[in-house]
N, C-alpha and C positions, 0 to 999 in steps of 0.2 A: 654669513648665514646662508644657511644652501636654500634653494630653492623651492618654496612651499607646493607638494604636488595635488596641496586642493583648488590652487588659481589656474592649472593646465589644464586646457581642453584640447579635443574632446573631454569632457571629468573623466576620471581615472575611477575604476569602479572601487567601493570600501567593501564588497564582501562577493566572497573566491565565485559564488554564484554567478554573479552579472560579470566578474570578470574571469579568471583561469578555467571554470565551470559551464561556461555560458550556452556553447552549442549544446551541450547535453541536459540543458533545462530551458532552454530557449522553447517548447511547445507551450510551455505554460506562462509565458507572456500574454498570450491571445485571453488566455482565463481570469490570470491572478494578479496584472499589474494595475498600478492608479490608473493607467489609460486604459482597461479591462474596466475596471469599476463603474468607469463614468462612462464608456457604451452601453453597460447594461442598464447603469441608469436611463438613460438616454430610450432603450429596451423599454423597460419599464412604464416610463412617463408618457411616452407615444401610444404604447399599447392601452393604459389608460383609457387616454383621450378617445382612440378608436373604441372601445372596450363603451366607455359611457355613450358615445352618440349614437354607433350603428345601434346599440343595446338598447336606445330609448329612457336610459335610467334618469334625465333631467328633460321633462315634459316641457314642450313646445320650439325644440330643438332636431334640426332634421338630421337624418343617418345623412353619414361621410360618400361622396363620390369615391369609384374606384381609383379615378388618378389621385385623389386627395388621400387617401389612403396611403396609394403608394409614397405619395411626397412626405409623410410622418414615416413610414420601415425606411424611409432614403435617409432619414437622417440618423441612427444610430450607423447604417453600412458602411455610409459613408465619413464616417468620423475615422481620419487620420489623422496626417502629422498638422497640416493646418487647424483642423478641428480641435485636436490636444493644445494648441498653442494658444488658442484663441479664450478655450474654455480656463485654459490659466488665465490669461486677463482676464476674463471675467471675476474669477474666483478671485484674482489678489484686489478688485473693488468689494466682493460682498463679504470675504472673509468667510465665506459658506461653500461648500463645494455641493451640494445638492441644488442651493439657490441658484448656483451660477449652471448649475445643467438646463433649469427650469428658464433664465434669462437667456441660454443658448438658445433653446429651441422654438422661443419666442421670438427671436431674431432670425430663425430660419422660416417662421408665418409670415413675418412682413410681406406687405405686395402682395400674397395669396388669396384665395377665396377663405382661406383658413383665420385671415388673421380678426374678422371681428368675434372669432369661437377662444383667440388666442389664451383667454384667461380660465378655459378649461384646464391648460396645463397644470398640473398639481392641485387640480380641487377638491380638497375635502383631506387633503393628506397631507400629513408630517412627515419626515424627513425618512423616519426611519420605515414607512410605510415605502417609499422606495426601496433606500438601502435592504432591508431584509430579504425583498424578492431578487433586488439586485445581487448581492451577494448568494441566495439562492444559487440562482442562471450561474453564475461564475465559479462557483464551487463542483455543483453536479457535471459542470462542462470539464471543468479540472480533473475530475475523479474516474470520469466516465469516458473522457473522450482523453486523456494524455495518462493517469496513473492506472488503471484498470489496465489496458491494453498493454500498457508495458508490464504491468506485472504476470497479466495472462502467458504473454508471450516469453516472459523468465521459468514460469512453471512448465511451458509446452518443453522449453529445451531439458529441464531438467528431467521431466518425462521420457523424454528421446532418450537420455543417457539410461535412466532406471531400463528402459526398456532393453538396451543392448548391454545391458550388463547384469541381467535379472540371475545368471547362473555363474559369474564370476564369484566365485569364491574368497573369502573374505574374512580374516581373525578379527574379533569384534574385541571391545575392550571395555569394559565394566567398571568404572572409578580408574580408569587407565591403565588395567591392568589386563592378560589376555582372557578373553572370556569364549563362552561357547562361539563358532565361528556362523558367517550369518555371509549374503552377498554383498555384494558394492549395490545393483540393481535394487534389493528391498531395501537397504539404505535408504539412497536415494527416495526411493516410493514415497517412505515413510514422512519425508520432508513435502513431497507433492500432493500427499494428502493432506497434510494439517494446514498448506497454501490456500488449498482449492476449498478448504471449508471457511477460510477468512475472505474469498472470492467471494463465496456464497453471499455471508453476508453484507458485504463492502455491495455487492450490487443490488441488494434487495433493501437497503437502508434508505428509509424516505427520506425524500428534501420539503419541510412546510415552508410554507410562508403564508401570509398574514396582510388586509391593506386595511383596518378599518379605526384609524381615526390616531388622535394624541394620546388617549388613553384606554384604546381598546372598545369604546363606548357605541362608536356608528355618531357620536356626539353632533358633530356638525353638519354630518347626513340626513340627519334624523329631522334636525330645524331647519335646515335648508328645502329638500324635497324629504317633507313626511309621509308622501306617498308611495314611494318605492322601497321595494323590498330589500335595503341592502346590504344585508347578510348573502342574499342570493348575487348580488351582483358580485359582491366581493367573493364568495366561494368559485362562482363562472370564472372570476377573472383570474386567480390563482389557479384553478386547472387550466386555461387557457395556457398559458405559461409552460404547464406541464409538469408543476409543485402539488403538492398537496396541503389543502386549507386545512389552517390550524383556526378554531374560531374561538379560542380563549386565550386571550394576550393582553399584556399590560400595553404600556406603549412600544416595549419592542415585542418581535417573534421572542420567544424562550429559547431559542437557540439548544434547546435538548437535540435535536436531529444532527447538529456539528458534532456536539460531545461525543454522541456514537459512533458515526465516520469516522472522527478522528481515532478514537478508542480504538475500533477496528483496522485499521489504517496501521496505529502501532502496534498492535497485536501480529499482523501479518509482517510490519518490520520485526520485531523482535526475536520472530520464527526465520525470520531471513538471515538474521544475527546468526542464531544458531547453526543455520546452514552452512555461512560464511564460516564461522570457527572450526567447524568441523571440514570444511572439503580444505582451510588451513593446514589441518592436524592431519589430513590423507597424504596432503601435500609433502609434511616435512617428516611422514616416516615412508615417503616413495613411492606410496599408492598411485597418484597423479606424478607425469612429467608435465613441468610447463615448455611450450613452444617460448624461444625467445622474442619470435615475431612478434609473437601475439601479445606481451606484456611491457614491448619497447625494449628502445634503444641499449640499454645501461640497465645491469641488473645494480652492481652497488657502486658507489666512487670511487672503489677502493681493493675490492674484492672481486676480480674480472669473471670469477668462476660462476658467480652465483646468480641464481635470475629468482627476485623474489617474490612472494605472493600480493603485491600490491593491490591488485582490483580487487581482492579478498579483504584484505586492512583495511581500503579507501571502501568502502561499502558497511563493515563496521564500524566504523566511527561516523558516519554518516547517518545510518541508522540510530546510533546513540541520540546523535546530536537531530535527527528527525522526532524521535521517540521522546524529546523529552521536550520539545518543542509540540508537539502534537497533545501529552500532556496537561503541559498546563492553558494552550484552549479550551480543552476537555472540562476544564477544573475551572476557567474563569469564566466560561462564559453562560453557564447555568446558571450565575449569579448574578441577580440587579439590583440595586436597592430602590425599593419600595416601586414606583412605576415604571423607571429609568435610571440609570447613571450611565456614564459616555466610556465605561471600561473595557466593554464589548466593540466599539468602535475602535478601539487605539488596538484591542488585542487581534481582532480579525485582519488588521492590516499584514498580519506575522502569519496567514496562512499560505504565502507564496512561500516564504522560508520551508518551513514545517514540510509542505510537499514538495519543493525545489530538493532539500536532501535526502527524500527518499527515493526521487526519480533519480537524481545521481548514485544513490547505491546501488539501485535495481542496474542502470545503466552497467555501473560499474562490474557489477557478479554476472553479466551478459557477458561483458568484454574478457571477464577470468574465466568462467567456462570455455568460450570459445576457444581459450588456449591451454584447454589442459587435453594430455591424451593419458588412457590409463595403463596402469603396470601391472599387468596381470603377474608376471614373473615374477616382481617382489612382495605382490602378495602372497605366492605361494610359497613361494620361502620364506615367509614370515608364518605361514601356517605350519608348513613342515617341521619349523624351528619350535613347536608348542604341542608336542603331542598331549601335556600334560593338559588339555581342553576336553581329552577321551574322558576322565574320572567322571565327568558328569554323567557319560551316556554310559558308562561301565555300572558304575553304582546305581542308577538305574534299573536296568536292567536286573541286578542282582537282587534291588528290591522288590522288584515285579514277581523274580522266582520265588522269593522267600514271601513274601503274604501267598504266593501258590500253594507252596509245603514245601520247596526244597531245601535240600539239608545242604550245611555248610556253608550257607551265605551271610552267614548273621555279621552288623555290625556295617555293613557296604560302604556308608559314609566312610567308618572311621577308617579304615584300610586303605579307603583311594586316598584318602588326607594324608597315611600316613608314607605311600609311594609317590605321591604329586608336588603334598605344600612344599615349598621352598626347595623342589631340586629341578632342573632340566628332565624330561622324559622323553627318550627316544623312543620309534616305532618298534624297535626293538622290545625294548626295557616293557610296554605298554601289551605289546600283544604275549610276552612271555605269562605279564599277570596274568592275561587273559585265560590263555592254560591250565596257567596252576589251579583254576576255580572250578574244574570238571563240571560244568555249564552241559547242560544240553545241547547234543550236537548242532541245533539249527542256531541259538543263540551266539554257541561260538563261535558258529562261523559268520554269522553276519558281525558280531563286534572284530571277529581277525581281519575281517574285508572293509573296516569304516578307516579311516584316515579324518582328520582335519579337513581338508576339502570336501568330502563330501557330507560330513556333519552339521548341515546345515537345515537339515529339517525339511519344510514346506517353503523356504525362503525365495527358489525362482518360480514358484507360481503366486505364491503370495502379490506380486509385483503384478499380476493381473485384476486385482481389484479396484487397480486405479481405471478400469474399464467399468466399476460399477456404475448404473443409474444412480446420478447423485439428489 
């Protein structure tokens, strides 16, 4: 029997993430892992405690000293690898991982001036009155501070490209076949505008959260100290935080705020998909060369010539598998039955996945850019090779004369259809029709003077609007 590689240590990782994956999603450890969860818990539960004394919210209890203070912010800081160790023993006696944050940090009061306050910790709260602000703090830190910036930082380069290539000229292809010709530069654009408006709202999407009781009620606030006001204190405390107070909840937050982010989160993947498929398809008709440096060692095992589009493919299927991962958060966690069920808990554990493969596609289409340089030359000889792209701006023009009054142009469509569909057209063959149509001298001359390159319209200034006020 060979040798079981779930008894080897170090453990051997079971998903490509933590292991073949790992440096390029490793920022979101600090946010998204079980040892992430229970610092913020930790966040949470401390800030609490500070939050009720200094705040006066339990009468006849004095505000916190400054060093006592700082000794509660010392203990989420400093939760490391002992800390994680420890709060597992804890947790494999209570069978709770909230409980055993609440017995952590109670074992860090011992000996203190803190410790006869100690059963401040978690008063007046359930479990998830943590966990949702917790998860909170670790989400908006994930989005904001490790997927944001990398996505920012994917649309700047694709920017830089749009920008130097605003005038390169470019056959465009319509259902894949040749169409009016357009730039590489407004291309591109076109993908860093519809990023920057998924930016837009990816950073303007609120994070609430919620602390007020088992069932939303203030219930055991309310008979414990009926004198204070605690809707206000719990609203304070949530902005404190730097969430924003949702004040109608069952016993958990409603988790609408995730559905969105997430929503929006695959919406900007999916626009990434498209990007990836398409600078694929530049790829494999010569628009782009790939550097081999830049894509690794070994294009195929087999085929030495070729060096292939992998950080394009590895960013697609990434996104898939992000996008639909992101999905059904979206979809489950709007959902509780009647004041709670624990389906939210088990599915929020899956948003390090969900973001862990979008940061590796972003990574990924970072590391393909970097290595493509563009072919201007096979563009142009893929334009030259289509002059039949003229029929548009030919008949055109022809109809512009004829709603004028002039004679002999009737029909424009059908004439270019019947010189264009289905044959090759040379410059030749194209500028002779143009003749035969006794056009007004200024018309003919400017359609004898257009080619495929420079039929592109408004298309390198266009590529300036990514300069608008957004």
């Amino acid at each position: 029997m060979p040798q079981s590689l779930a008894d080897i240590t170090p453990p051997i990782a079971l998903t490509p993430l933590d292991g073949r994956y790992r440096a390029q999603v490793a920022p979101l450890v600090d946010h998204l892992s079980e040892a992430a969860l229970n610092r913020s818990r930790l966040v949470v539960e401390t800030e609490w405690m500070i939050h009720l004394l200094d705040g006066g919210a339990i009468p006849g209890l004095r505000p916190l000293t400054e060093e006592e203070r700082a000794l509660l912010r010392a203990i989420p800081e400093d939760f490391g690898a002992e800390g994680i160790a420890e709060h597992a023993e804890i947790e494999a006696e209570t069978v709770h991982d909230v409980k055993a944050v609440e017995y952590f940090i109670k074992r860090r009061l011992e000996g203190t001036s803190l410790a006869p306050l100690a059963e401040i910790v978690h008063i007046y709260c359930t479990s998830e009155d943590i966990n949702n602000l917790a998860y909170a703090l670790m989400i908006r830190g994930a989005v904001h501070e490790v997927w944001l910036p990398a996505y920012a930082a994917l649309i700047g380069e694709i920017e830089t490209l749009a920008q130097a290539t605003a005038e390169v000229p470019m056959l465009s292809r319509t259902h894949g076949q040749p169409a009016t010709p357009t730039t590489l530069g407004k291309e591109l654009a076109v993908f860093v505008h519809r990023l920057r408006r998924q930016q837009r709202r990816v950073e303007a999407d609120q994070t609430l959260g919620k602390i007020n009781g088992a069932t939303g009620t203030y219930a055991a606030h309310a008979v414990s100290v009926p004198g204070t006001d605690w809707e206000q204190v719990s609203r304070t405390f949530v902005e404190h935080l730097g969430l924003t107070w949702n004040p109608l909840t069952t016993q958990i937050e409603s988790h609408d705020w995730q559905a969105e982010v997430y929503a929006d989160i695959a919406r900007a993947g999916r626009i990434l998909h498209n990007f990836a498929t398409d600078v694929w398809t530049y790829i494999s008709l010569g628009y782009f060369r790939q550097r081999l440096s830049a894509q690794g060692g070994t294009g195929s095992s087999t085929m030495p010539h070729k060096v292939n589009p992998i950080r394009f493919e590895n960013a697609e299927a990434n996104l898939e598998i992000s996008g639909a991962l992101l999905d059904v958060l979206s979809q489950t966690l709007v959902t509780s039955r009647l004041q709670r069920d624990l389906t939210d808990s088990t599915t929020q554990r899956n948003v390090a996945p969900a973001l862990g493969h979008a940061l590796l596609a972003i990574s990924n289409l970072r590391r393909g850019l970097a290595g493509l340089d563009v072919d201007a030359r096979t563009m142009a000889e893929d334009l030259d090779g289509n002059w039949e792209v003229l029929g548009e701006a030919v008949q055109s023009v022809m109809r512009t004369l004829g709603v004028q009054g002039a004679r002999g142009l009737d029909n424009p469509y059908e004439r270019l259809k019947e010189l264009t569909r289905g044959h090759r057209v040379d410059g030749d063959a194209m500028r002779a029709f143009v003749r035969d149509l006794a056009l007004p001298a200024a018309e003919e001359e400017r359609l004898l003077a257009l080619t495929p390159a420079t039929y592109v319209g408004y298309a390198p200034r266009l590529v300036d609007h990514l300069q608008d006020p957004s």
